[in-house]
C-alpha positions as CSV (number, residue, x, y, z in Angstrom):
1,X,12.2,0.3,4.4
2,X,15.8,-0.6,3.7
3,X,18.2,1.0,1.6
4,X,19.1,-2.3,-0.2
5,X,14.8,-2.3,-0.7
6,X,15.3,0.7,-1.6
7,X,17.6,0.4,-4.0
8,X,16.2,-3.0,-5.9
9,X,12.3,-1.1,-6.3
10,X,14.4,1.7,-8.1
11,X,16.2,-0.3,-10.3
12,X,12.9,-2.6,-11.0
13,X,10.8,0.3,-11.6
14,X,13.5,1.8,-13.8
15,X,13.7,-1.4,-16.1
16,X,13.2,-1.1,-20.0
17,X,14.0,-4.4,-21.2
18,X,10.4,-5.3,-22.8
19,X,10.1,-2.0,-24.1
20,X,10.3,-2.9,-27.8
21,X,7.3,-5.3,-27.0
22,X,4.8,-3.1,-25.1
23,X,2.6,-0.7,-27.0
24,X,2.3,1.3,-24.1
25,X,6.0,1.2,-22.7
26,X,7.3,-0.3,-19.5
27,X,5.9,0.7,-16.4
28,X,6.8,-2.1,-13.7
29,X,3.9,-1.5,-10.9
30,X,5.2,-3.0,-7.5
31,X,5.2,-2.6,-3.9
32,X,6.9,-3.9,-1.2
33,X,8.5,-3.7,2.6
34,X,10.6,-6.1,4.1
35,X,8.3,-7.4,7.3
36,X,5.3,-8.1,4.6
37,X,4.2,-11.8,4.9
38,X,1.9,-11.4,1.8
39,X,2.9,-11.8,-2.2
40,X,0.9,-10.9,-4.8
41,X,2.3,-11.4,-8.5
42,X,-0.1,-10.4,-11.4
43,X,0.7,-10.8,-15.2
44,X,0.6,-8.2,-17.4
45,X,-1.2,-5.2,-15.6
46,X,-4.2,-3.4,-17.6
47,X,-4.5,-0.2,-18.9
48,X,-6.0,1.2,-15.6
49,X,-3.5,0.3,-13.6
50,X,-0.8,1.0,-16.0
51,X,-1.7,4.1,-16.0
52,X,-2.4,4.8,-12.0
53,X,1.1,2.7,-11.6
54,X,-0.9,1.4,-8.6
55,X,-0.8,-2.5,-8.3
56,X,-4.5,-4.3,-8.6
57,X,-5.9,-0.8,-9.0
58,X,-8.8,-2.2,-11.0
59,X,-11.8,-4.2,-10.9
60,X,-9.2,-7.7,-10.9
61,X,-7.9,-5.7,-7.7
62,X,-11.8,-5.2,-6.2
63,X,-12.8,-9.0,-6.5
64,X,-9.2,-10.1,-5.0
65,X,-9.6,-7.8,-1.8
66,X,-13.1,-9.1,-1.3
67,X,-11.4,-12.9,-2.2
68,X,-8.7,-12.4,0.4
69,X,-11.1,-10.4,3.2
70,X,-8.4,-7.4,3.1
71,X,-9.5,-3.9,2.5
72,X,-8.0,-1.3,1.0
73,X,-5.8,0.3,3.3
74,X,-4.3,-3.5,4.9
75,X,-3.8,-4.4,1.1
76,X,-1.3,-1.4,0.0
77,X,0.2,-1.5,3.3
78,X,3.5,-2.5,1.8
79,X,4.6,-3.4,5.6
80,X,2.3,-6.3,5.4
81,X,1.7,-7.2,1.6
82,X,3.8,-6.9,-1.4
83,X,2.4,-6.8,-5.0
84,X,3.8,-6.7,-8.5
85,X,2.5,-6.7,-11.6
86,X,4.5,-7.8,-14.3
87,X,4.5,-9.0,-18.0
88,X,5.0,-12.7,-19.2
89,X,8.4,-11.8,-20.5
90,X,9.6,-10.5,-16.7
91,X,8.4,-13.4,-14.9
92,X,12.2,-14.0,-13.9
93,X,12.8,-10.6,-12.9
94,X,9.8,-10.9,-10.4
95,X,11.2,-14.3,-8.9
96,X,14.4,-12.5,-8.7
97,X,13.2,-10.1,-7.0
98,X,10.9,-11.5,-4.4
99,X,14.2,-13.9,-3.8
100,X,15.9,-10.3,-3.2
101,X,13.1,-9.1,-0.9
102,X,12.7,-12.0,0.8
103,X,16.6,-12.0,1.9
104,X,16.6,-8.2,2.9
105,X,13.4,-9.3,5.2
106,X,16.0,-12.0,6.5
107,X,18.4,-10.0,7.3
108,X,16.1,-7.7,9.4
109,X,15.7,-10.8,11.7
């Protein structure tokens, strides 16, 4: 991974801005790498995977493996897919983001 990667996952999973509207807190569940060529973007993650801070680390997570014919290990390989889970209100934060990720992965080439 790259240090500006690096860098934007620790200030993502850092963010507090929908604090005051989560009963549970923040907890921004992502993973990524820069050569993935998979994206994954879930709303508002559950209380199982909120907990496990592990993206699609549920049932929802199961069905969409078996959907997409990736098993476990290929689909948290964040070399080859990246995955967020976000609420509504950070919708724009994840495009950000994935705009980020996807020019750090650029600049690898």
């Amino acid at each position: 991974m790259s240090a500006p990667l690096d860098h934007l996952l620790t200030r993502i999973r850092a963010c507090r801005v929908c604090a005051p509207h989560l009963p549970l807190g923040p907890r921004p569940v992502l993973q990524a790498g820069t050569g993935a060529r998979l994206l994954i973007v879930g709303q508002a993650p559950g209380t199982k995977v909120h907990a496990s801070g592990v993206p699609w680390d549920d049932r929802s997570g199961q069905r969409m493996r078996d959907w997409l014919q990736l098993d476990t290990a290929t689909f948290y390989d964040p070399a080859r897919a990246r995955a967020f889970c976000a609420t509504p209100a950070a919708g724009a934060r994840v495009s950000k983001a994935h705009r980020a990720i996807s020019s750090t992965a650029q600049d690898r080439r």
